[in-house]
C-alpha positions, 0 to 999 in steps of 0.5 A: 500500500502507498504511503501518502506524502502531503506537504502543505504549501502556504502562499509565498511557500518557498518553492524548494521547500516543496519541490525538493522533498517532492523529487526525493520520493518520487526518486524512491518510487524509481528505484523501488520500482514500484509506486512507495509514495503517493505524492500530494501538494495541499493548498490553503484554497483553491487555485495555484498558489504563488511561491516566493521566486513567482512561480505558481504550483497548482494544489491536489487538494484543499484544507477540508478536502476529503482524501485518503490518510495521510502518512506523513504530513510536512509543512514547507516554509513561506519565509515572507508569510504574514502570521495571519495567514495562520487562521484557525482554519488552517491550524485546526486542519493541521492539528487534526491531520497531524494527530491522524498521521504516522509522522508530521513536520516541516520544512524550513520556516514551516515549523511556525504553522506547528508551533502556532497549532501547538503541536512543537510544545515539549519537542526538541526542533530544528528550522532556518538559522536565521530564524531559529531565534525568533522561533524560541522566543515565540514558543519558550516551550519549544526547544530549538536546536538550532544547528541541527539539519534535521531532527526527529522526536517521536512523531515529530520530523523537522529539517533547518532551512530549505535544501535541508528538506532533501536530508530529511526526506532522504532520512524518511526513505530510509526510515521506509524503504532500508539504507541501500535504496536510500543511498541509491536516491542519494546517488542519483539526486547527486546529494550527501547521504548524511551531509556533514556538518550542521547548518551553522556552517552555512550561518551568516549571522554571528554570534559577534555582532556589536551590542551594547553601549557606545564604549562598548561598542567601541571595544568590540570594533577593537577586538574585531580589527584586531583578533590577535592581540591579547583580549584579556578582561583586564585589557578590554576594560583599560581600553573601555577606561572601565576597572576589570569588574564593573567592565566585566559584569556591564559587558554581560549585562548589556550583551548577554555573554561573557568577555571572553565569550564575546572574543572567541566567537569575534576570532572564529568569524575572523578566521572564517574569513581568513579560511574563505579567503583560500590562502591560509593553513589553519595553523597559520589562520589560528596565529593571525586570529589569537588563538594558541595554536591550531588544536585551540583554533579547531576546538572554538570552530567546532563549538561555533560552526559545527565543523572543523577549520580544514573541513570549512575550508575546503567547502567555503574556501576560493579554492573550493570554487576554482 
């Protein structure tokens, strides 16, 4: 019996969130040589629904249409959807569809709909870097895990931003349909099995941007144009003209980290700029950045971007390119 993949698309859906999963099952299909999934789109009304990039998909079904079970129900993400378009029509549709379903969750910014429906509360989850924030702020009973590229809890499937909806369909054929059929859609969707890394390598954000007041601020441009000096508390606080302790404790007040905390990831963004840059070992990158040596370098990167510093470059570096 097929299994029935609905993925529900919200006008301004983004267009991979849906296509790519789509292709994932529908390679599945290929090589089982039979039909394992049945494939449906749902929109939110009838008519085609206009994705971010313009392009219209035209919906199998319509919130409140009868149709079959569905197996697994996924959300895919519409970054630019305002939150009224969550209407109670909509999240009653998702809660009850959810609640019948063998597995449910989303893509990207999708995981909004379930968290507005209630149905991420408790749940470990994942979403976009770039709003995985807002997500926790939104929903203090949600735990995000921000770096992840996909999670399971339970029912619950959850992938981080856009192409990540490929990693987690390709993880649900392997749930399905066994390790070798899913490493054989892998190949042929020319696609990581288990891409390596979490998606904090891809982040453009930072944990270093500037916050704080003025002379705060003034120290933090310091230490970013200068990674290798010696930051030590007592030193940032004579360049703030502040005593080591007041310095310190106003620093975690008015940014929400620690000196030392707030200098190692301002030396990680440095040296992700350095390793982009292709010309630089990591022992020279860890010299040039203030950190002790190449071990101390790989430790601190792990701990920001997920990978280590020779894995980054060569994904992210020019040579990478070439």
């Amino acid at each position: 019996m097929p299994k029935t993949v609905a993925i529900l698309a919200l006008p301004g859906v983004q267009l991979l969130d849906v296509s790519g999963p789509l292709d994932v099952f529908a390679q599945a299909n290929a090589e089982a040589g039979r039909v394992a999934y049945t494939l449906a789109v749902v929109g939110c009304e009838p008519g085609p629904i206009r994705s971010s990039s313009g392009v219209r998909l035209l919906p199998d079904l319509v919130l409140g249409q009868a149709h079959a079970r569905i197996d697994t129900l996924l959300v895919a993400g519409a970054p630019q959807a305002p939150r009224t378009l969550f209407s109670s029509t909509l999240l009653d549709w998702v809660r009850a569809s959810a609640g019948k379903a063998r597995r449910y969750g989303s893509v990207c910014t999708g995981a909004f709909v379930l968290a507005a429906g209630g149905l991420l509360d408790g749940r470990r989850v994942t979403t976009h870097w770039a709003e995985a924030g807002r997500l926790a702020a939104d929903y203090p009973r949600v735990t995000v895990e921000q770096d992840a590229l996909y999670l399971r809890d339970g029912r619950l499937r959850t992938a981080a931003g856009v192409t990540a909806g490929l990693d987690l369909a390709l993880a649900l054929v392997e749930e399905d349909l066994g390790r070798d059929l899913a490493l054989r859609v892998a190949a042929q969707l020319v696609m990581f099995f288990k891409r390596p890394g979490g998606q904090m390598q891809f982040s453009r954000k930072g944990h270093a941007g500037l916050a704080g007041r003025s002379g705060l601020q003034e120290v933090q441009r310091w230490v970013a144009a200068h990674p290798a000096l010696p930051h030590s508390v007592a030193a940032l606080a004579g360049h703030a003209g502040l005593s080591p302790r007041h310095f310190a404790r106003l620093f975690l007040a008015e940014t929400g980290v620690t000196p030392a905390a707030w200098v190692e990831a301002a030396r990680v963004a440095a040296a992700r700029t350095l390793l982009e840059a292709g010309v630089w070992a990591p022992k020279q990158v860890a010299v040039q950045c203030g950190f002790a040596n190449a071990d101390v370098l790989r430790r601190a990167f792990a701990r920001h971007v997920g990978v280590t510093p020779a894995d980054y470059r060569k994904r992210f570096g020019v040579q990478a390119m070439a």
